[in-house]
Kinemage of the C-alpha trace (Angstrom):
@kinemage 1
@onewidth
@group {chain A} dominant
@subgroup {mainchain}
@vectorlist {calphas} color= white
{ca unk a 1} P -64.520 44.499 155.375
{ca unk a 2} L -65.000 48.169 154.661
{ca unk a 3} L -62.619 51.048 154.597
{ca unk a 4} L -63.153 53.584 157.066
{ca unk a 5} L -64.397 57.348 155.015
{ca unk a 6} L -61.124 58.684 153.486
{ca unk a 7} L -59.316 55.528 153.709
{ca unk a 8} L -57.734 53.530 150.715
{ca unk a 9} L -57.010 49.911 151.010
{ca unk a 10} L -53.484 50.930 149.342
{ca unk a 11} L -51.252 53.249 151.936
{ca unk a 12} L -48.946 53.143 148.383
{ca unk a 13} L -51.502 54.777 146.364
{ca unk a 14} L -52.624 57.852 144.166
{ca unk a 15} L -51.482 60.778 146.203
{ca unk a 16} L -54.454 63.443 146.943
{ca unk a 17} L -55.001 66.270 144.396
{ca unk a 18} L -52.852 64.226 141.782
{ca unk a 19} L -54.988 63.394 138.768
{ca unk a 20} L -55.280 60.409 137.483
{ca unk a 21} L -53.894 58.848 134.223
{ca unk a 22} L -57.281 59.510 132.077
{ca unk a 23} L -57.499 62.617 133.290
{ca unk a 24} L -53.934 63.696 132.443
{ca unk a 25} L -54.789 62.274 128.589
{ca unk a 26} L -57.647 64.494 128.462
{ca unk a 27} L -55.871 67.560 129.376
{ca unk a 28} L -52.744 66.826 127.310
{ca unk a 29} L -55.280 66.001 124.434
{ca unk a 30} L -57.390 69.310 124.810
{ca unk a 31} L -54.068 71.106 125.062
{ca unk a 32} L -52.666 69.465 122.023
{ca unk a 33} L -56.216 70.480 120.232
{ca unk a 34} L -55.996 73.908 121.664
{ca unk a 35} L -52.613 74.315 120.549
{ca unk a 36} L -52.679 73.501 116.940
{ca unk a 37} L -56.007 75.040 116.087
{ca unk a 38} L -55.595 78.312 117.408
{ca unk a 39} L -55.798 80.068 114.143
{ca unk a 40} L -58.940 78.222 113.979
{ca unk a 41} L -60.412 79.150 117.040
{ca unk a 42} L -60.249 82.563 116.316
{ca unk a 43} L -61.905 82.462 113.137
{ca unk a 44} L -64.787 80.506 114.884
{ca unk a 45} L -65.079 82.741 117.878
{ca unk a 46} L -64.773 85.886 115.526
{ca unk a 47} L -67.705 84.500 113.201
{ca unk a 48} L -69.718 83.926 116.713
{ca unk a 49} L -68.799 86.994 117.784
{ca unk a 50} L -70.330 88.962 114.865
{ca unk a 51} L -73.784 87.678 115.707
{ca unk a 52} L -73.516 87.218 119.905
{ca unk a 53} L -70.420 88.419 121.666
{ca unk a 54} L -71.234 86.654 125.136
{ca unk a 55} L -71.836 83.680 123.193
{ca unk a 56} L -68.654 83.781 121.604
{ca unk a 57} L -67.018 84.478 125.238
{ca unk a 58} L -68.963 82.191 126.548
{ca unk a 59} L -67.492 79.472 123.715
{ca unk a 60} L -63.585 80.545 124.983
{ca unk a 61} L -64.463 80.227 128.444
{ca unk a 62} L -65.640 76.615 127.868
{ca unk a 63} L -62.804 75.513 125.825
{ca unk a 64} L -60.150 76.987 127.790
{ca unk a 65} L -60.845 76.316 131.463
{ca unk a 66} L -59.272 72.919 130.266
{ca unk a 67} L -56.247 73.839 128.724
{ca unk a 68} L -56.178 76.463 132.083
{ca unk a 69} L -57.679 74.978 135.450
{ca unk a 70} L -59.338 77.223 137.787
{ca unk a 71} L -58.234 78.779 140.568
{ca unk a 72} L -59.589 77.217 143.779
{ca unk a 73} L -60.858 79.703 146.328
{ca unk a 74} L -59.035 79.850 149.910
{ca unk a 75} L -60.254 80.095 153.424
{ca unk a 76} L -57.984 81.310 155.979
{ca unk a 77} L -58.830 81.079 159.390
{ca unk a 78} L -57.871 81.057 162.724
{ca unk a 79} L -57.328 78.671 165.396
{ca unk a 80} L -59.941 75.449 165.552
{ca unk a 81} L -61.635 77.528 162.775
{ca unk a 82} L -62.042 80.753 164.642
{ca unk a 83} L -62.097 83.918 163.558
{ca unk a 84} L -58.806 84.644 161.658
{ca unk a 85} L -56.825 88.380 163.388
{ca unk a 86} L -55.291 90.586 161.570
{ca unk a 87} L -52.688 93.184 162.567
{ca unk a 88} L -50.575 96.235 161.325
{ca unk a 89} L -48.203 97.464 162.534
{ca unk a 90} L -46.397 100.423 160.417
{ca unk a 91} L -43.345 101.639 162.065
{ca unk a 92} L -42.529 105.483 161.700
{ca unk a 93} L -38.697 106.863 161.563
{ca unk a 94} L -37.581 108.755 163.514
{ca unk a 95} L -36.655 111.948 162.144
{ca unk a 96} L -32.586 113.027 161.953
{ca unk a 97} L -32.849 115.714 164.838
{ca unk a 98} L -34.832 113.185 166.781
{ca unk a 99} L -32.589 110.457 169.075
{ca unk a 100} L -35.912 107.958 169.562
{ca unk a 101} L -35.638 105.494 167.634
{ca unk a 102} L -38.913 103.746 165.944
{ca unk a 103} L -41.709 101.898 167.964
């Protein structure tokens, strides 16, 4: 019998948004390669760089959005979706010779 959509057969399991063991090696290993060859990826980005600067950008970008995840973007809204409102209110003191005191 099938799960229902966004059901797992084990309530026990994997939490949401945790990665998984594989992908946790991966990351560690990338890190680990980062990590001790960063002498070296500056003399390869720096030779790149000579010839095609967005290239060589382009070549730290791809290494390092693994070593550094991305930030996710984040909708706020309002109720059932709606509309999200947004207020200020800034309070002016009162001044010394005045006995009000601030809305």
């Amino acid at each position: 019998m099938a799960m229902p959509k966004g059901q797992s057969g084990n309530p026990n399991g994997r939490p949401k948004g945790v990665a998984n063991k594989a992908t946790l090696q991966a990351r560690e290993a990338i890190a680990a390669f980062v990590d001790g060859n960063a002498h070296r990826l500056t003399e390869w980005l720096d030779r790149i760089a000579q010839d095609n600067p967005k290239a060589a950008f382009d070549c730290f970008q791809s290494v390092i959005e693994y070593h550094i995840p991305k930030l996710a973007r984040t909708e706020h809204t309002g109720k059932d979706g709606e509309k999200l409102s947004v207020g200020i209110i800034h309070a002016i003191p009162a001044s010394p010779n005045d006995n009000k005191s601030p809305v």
